[in-house]
C-alpha positions as CSV (number, residue, x, y, z in Angstrom):
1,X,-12.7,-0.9,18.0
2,X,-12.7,2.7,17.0
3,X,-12.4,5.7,18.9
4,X,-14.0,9.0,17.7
5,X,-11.9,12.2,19.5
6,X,-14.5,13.8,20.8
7,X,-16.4,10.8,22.6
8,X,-12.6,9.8,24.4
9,X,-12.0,13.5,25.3
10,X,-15.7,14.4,26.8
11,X,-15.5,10.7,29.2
12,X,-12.1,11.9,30.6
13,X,-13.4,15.6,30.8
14,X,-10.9,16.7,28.4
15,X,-11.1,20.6,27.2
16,X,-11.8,21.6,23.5
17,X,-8.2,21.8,23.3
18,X,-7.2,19.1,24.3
19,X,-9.8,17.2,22.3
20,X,-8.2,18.0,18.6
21,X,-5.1,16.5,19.8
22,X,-7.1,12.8,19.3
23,X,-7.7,11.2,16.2
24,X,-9.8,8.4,15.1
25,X,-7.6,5.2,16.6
26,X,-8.1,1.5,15.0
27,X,-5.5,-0.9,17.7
28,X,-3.6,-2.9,15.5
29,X,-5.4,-6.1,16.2
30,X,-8.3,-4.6,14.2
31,X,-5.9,-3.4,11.1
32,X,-4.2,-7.5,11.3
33,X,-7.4,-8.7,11.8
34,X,-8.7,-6.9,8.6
35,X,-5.8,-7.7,6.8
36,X,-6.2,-11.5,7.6
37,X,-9.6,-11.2,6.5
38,X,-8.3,-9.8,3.0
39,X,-5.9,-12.0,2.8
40,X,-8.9,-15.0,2.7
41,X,-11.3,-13.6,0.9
42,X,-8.4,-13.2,-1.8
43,X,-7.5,-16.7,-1.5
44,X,-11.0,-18.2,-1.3
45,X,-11.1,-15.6,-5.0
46,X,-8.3,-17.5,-6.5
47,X,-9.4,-21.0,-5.4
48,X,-12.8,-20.0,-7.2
49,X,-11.4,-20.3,-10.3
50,X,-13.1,-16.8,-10.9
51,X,-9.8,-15.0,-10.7
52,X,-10.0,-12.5,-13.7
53,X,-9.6,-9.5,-12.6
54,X,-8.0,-6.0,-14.3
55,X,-5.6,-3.8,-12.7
56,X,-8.5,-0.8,-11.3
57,X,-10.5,-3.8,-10.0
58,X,-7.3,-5.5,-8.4
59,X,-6.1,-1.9,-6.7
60,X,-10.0,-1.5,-5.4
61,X,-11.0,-5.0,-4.1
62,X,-7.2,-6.1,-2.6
63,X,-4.6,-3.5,-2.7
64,X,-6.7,-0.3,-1.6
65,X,-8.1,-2.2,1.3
66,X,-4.7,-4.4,2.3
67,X,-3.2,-0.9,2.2
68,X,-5.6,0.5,4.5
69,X,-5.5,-2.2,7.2
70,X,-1.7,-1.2,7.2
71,X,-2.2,2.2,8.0
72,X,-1.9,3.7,4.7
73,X,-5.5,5.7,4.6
74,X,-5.1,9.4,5.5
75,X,-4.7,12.0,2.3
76,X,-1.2,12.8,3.6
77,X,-0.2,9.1,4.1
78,X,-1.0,7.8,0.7
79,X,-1.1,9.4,-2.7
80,X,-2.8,7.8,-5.8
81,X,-2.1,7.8,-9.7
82,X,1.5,10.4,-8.6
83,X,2.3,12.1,-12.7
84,X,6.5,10.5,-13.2
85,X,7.6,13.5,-15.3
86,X,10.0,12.2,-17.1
87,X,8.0,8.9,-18.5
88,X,4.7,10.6,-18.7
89,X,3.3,7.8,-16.8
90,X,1.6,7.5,-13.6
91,X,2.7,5.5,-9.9
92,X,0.0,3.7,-8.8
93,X,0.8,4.7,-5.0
94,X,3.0,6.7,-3.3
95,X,3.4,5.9,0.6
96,X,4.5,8.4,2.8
97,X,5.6,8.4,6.2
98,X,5.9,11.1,8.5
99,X,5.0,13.8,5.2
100,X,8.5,12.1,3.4
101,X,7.9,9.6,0.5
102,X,9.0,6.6,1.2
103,X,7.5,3.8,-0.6
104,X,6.2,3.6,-4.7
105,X,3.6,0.6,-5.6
106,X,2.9,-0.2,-8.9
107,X,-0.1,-2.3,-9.0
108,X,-0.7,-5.0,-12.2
109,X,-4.0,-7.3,-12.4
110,X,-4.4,-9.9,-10.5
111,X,-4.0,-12.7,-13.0
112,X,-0.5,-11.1,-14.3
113,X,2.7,-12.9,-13.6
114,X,5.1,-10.2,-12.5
115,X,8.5,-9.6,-14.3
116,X,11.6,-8.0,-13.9
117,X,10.3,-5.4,-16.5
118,X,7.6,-4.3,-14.3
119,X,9.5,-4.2,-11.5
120,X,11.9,-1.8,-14.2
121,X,9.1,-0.4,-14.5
122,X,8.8,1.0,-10.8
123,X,12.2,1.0,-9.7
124,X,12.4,3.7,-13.0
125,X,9.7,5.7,-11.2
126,X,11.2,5.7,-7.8
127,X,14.3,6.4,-8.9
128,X,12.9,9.5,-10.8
129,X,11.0,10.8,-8.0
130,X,13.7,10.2,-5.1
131,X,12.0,7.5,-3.4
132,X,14.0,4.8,-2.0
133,X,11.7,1.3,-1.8
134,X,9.9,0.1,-4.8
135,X,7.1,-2.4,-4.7
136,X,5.4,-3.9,-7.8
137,X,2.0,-6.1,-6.8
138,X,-0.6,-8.1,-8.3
139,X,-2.4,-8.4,-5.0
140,X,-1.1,-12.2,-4.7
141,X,2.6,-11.4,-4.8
142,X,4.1,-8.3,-3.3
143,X,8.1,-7.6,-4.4
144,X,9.9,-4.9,-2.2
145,X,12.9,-3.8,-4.4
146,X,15.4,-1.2,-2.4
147,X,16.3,1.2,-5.1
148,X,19.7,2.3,-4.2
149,X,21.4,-1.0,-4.0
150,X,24.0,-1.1,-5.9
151,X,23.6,-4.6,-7.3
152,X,21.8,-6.3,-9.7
153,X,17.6,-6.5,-10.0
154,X,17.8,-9.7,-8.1
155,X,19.9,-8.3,-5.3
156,X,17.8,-5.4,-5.0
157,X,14.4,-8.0,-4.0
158,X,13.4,-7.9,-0.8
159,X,11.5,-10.4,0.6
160,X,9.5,-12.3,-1.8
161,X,5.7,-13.6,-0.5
162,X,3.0,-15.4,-2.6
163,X,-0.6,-15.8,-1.4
């Protein structure tokens, strides 16, 4: 269910004022609900045998909506296709919390079998741009790399989940 300000401030009477200070609300049973939803409809994609997606398909069909479902949807929350300097590459995503950088996704297609050289690949670009999690995806396997650990690649995974 979503809530538009101005409908929740006029039912409780609420001055103009008072009325900016709401935004548009999804509970979080509706953004895991969506994100179960995704979550099928990506494996009922791979059990199709129709699984050939590229990398801008991928980020549009899976990652930009799984992203969204986790809160990631305001301008100031999320940050798309973020110019690393020094490689003269782009990040695929930058997450932000609270206007701070906190998270860099690097997205591959969905049919690519992830390697330690993409996940170079980000940790590079995080550690470039001062951002300390890392996460390289091909919409069926998400790695979460912390990028100050001072141990190897391997130590530096997160929690790894296949769907």
């Amino acid at each position: 269910m979503v809530l538009r300000a101005e409908t929740v401030a006029r039912s409780r009477g609420a001055t103009r004022q008072s009325r900016i200070c709401f935004a548009v609300m999804t509970p979080k049973t509706d953004s895991a609900k969506d994100a179960r939803r995704l979550l099928e409809k990506l494996k009922d994609f791979l059990g199709s045998g129709s699984a050939k997606l590229g990398e801008a398909d991928t980020r549009a069909v899976f990652i930009d909506p799984l992203l969204k479902a986790l809160g990631y949807e305001a301008i100031e929350e999320i940050q798309r296709e973020v110019y690393v300097k020094d490689t003269k590459e782009f990040l695929d995503y930058v997450l932000t919390i609270d206007g701070v950088p906190r998270i860099g996704v690097e997205a591959k297609a969905l049919t690519k079998t992830l390697t330690d050289g993409d996940a170079g690949q980000v940790i590079q670009y995080c550690s470039i741009l001062g951002i300390e999690w890392s996460v390289v995806t091909n919409g069926r396997e998400w790695r979460l790399y912390h990028q100050f650990a001072k141990t190897d690649l391997a130590g530096r995974l997160g929690e790894l989940r296949t769907v």
